[in-house]
N, C-alpha and C positions, 0 to 999 in steps of 0.2 A: 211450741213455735217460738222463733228471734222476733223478739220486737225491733225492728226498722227505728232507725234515727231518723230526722226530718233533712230532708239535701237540701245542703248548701253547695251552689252549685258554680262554678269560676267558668263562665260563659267565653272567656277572654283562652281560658285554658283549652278548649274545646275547637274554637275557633282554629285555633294552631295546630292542632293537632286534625282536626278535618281538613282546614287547607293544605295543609305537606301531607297528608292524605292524596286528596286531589292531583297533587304535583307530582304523584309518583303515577296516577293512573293514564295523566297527561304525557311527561316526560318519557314513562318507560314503555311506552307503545308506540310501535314501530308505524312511524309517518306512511309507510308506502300501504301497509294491511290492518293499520289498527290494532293487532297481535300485542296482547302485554306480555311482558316480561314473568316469569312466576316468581322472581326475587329479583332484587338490585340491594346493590352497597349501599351503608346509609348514610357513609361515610367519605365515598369518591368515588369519582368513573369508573364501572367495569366494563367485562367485555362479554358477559352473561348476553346469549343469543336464544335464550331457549322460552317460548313462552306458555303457559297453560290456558287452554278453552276456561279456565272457572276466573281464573283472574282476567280475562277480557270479559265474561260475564260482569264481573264489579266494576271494569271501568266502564260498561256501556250504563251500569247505573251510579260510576262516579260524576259523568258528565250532568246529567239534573243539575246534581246539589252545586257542584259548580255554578254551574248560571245563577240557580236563586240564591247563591249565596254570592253572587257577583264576582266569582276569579274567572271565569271563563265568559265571552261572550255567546250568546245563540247563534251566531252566526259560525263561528268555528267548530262549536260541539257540536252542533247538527251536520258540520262536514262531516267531522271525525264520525260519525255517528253511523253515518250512510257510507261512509268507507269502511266502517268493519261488518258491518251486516254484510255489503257486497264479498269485501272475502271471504266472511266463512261460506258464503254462498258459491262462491269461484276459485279460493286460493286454498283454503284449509283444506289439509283432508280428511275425510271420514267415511265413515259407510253407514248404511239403514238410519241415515240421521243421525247420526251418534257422531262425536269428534275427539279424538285421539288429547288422552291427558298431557301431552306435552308436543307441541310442535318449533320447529324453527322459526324463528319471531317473523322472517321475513317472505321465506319460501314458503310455509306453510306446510310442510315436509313434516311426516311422526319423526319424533326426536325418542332417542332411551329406549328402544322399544317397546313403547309407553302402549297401553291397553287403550282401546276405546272403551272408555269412562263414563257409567251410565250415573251416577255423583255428579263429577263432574261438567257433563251435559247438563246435569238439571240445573245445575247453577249457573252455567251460561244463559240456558233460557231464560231465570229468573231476571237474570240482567235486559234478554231481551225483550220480553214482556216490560220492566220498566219502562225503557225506551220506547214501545209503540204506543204505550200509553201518557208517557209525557210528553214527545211530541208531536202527536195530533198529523202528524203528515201522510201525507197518502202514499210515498216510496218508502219511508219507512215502516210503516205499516204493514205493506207488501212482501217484500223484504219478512222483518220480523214474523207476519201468520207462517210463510214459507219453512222456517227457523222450528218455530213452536211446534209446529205438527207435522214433524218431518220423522220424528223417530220413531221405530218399529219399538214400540212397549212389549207388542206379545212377542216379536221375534228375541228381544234381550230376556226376555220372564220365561220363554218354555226352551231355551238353548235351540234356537234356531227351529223348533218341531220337535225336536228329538224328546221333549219334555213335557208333552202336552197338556197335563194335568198340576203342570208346576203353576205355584199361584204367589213364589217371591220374586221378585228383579235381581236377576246378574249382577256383582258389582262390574262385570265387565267382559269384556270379549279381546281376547289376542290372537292375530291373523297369522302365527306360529302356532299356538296351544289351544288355540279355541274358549269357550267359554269358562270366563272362571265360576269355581264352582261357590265360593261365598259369596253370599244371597242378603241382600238387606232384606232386614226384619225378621230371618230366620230364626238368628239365631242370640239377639241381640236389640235394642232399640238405641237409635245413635243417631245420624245426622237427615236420615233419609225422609223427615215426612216432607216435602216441598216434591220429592221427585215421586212418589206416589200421587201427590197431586195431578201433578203435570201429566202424570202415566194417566191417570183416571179422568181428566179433564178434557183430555183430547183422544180417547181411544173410549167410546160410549159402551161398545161393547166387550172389554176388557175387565174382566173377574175381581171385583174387590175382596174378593177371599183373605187376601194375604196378608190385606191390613187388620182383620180380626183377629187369624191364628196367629199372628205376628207375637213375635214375644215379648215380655215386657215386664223385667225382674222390677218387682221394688223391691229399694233400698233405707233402709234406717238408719240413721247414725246425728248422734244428738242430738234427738228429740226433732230430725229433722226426716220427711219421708219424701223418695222423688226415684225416678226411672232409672235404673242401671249404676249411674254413678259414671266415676272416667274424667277424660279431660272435658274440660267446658266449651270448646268447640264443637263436639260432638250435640253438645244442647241449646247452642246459640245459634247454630247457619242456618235452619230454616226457620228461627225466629226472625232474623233477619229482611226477608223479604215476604214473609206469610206474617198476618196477623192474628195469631192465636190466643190476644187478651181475651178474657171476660167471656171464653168460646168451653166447651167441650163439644168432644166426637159422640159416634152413636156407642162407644167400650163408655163411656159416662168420665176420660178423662180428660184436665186442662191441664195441658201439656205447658203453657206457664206456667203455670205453678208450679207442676217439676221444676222448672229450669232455674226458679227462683230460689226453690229449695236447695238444687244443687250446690247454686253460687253460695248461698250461706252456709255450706258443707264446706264447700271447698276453702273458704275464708277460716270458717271453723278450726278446722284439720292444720294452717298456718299459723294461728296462735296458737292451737296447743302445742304445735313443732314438734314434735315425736322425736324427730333427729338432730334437733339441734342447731338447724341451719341458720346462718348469720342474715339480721333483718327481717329474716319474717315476725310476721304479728298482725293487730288488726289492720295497718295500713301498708303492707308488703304479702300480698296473693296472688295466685292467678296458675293455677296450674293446668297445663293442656297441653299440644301437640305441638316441640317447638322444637327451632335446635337448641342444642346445648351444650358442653363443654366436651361432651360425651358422644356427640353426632345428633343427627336428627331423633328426637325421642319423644313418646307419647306419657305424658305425664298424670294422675288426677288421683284421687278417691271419692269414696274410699272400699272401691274393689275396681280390679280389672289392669290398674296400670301404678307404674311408681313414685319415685322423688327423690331428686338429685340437688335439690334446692334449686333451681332453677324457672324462673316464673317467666308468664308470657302477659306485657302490661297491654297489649292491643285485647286480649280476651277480658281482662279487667275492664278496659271503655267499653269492650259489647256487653257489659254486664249492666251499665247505665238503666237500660229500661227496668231492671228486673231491682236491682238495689242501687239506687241513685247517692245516698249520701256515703252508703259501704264503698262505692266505685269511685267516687268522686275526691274521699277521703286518699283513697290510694295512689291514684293517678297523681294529688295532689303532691304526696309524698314522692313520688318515684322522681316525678320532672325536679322536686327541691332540691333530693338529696343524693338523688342517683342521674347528674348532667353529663358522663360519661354515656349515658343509655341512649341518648336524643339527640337526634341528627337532623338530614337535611328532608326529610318522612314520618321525622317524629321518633316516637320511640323505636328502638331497636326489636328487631323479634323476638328476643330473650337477653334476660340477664342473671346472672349468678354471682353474690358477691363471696361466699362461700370462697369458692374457688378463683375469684378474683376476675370473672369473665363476661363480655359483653358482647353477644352476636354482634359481626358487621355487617348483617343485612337486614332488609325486609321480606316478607313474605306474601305478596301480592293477594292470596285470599286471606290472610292474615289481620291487611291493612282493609279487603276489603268490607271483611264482617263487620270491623271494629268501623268503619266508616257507614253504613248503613243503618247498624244499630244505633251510633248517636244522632243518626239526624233523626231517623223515627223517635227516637227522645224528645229530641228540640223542635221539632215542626211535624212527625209524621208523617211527611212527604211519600217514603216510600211505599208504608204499608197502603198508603191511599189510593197509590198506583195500584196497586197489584189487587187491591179488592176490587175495582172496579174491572179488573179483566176474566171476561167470559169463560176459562180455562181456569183459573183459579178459582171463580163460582163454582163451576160445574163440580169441577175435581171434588174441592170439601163440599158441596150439597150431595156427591153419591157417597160421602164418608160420613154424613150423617149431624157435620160442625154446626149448630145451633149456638145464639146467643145465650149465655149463662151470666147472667148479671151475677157479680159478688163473687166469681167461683173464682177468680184472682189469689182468692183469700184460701182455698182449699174448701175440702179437702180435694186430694189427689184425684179421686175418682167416686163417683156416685155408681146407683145401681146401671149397671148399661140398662140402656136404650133399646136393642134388642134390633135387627136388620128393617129396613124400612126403605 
């Protein structure tokens, strides 16, 4: 196992970067629906009209840390607040409760002929579950239970009937082609425990099968052991708004501890630099799902995906909880040495010095992982949220999540638990 340095931690640094955080979930969401953007420039006005349901998830739990961190007042966010609940409820479109990965920021219209997004979905809820639970209002509330328990879990799990004995989730359904057929947890373990939750939390009678036979390769590599491997978003988004510290499931694993593992794989993998690439080392990491010189490209180790030298430093701040002084040391670095990267949202969604390149945009669930996971750092805010909601009770108490005092520390997995 890595021995952890002790974080030293530039609180000043954090601030900045969750505020132009905040300003992107403020600014790039459309006044008239609440609708974010799923990227903006970071660099100057564009004319990007397209927004994704998961990054209006993030701004309905950008607005909170706003307030307590005093850039927004309660009285505005709680507008904005209750103006996007209403539209997903009247302007977005969707069907069986589910909503279309990409719509028009303003009509509400599918954009791309984008799938409805059973991912996606879950991450909007997760934002909205924040929101009913922060602000204590009774239309919000309303609104938000409406939201949470509106999606047909079994119709997306068994392809509408036609599958009735299926016991994984859709990654989605498209009203040309029908159901797609790759299934979170099938085949693979990656970003999906939050929307099992959600599936299992508000559908009582809904099969937890899928989370057992679900698959789940371990990985080795330097003396380090953790789930699958890949980009590190895949093992930060539903840390993000689940708290799965100091927890395992009824399989006997603490899926932190994977995640923490990975992050010091992934850090690992950039000092040895295999290829050569300009800047990496211990304070230049971060590889995952970004653009790149090369187009949008899923990046990680160490199996499953590649590397073009090209790093993602928003997946480095969501690494915060998991390695504080590793994450802290890097960020530190990137804003000193790389101020081409850092705009008017903070850092850029990728950069490659390699090839001399710096995305000009943001990536709105990009900003808003990286925005979630430092404030659960800094105050815990969110996870506080969402433990205290009934759907996320329920969900991990029929998966079996107990308190595991110490198990942070590993290992991976104890003897399962056995159904219960």
């Amino acid at each position: 196992m890595i021995a952890l340095s002790p974080p030293k931690i530039d609180e000043a640094l954090l601030d900045d970067l969750q505020h132009r955080a905040v300003n992107f979930f403020w600014k790039e969401s459309n006044p008239k629906t609440g609708f974010t953007k799923d990227r903006a420039s970071n660099f100057k006005d564009d004319t990007f009209d397209v927004a994704s349901c998961a990054a209006t998830g993030f701004a309905l739990a950008a607005y909170p840390i706003g307030v307590e961190r005093k850039w927004h007042s309660r009285k505005d966010a709680l507008a904005r607040t209750k103006l996007t609940l209403r539209s997903l409820l009247d302007v977005h479109v969707g069907y069986k409760g589910f909503y279309y990965h990409f719509v028009n920021w303003e009509t509400g219209k599918r954009a791309w002929n984008s799938e409805l997004s059973s991912i996606d979905t879950a991450i909007l809820i997760a934002g909205v579950i924040v929101a009913r639970e922060y602000w204590k209002d009774p239309d919000v509330q309303k609104m938000a239970d409406r939201i949470i328990r509106a999606p047909d879990w079994k119709w997306m799990m068994t392809d509408g009937g036609d599958k009735p004995n299926e016991v994984f989730v859709s990654m989605g359904w498209d009203p040309e082609k029908g159901f797609i057929d790759a299934r979170w947890l099938r085949h693979a373990f990656s970003e999906e425990s939050m929307l099992y939750i959600f599936a299992y939390g508000t559908k009582p009678n809904l099969t937890t099968e899928g989370w057992d036979k679900g698959r789940r390769d371990v990985v080795r590599y330097k003396g380090l052991e953790f789930l699958t491997g890949g980009p590190l978003f895949m093992h930060q988004m539903s840390h993000g708004f689940i708290d799965f510290s100091e927890k395992r499931d009824r399989l006997g694993f603490n899926y932190w501890f994977s995640t923490q593992q990975n992050t010091l794989a992934n850090r690992a993998y950039c000092i040895e630099n295999p290829k050569g690439f300009k800047a990496y080392g211990e304070n230049f990491w971060g590889l995952s799902a970004s653009d790149s010189p090369d187009g949008y490209r899923a990046f990680g180790i160490p199996n499953m995906h590649d590397d073009n030298g090209t790093i993602t430093p928003t997946c480095v701040a969501a690494s915060l909880p998991f390695t504080p002084a590793e994450s802290m040391a890097c960020l530190e670095n990137l804003r000193r040495n790389h101020p081409e990267a850092y705009g008017r949202y903070g850092f850029s969604n990728a950069l490659n010095p390699t090839r001399q390149w710096v995305g000009p945009d943001v990536i709105g669930i990009d900003l808003g992982m990286m925005l979630v996971s430092v404030e659960n750092f800094r105050s815990g805010l969110i996870h506080r949220l969402t433990s205290r909601n009934e759907v996320v009770r329920k969900g991990m108490e029929r998966l079996g999540f107990h308190s595991a005092p110490g198990s942070n520390k590993g290992p991976l997995q104890v003897r399962p638990l056995g159904r219960g």
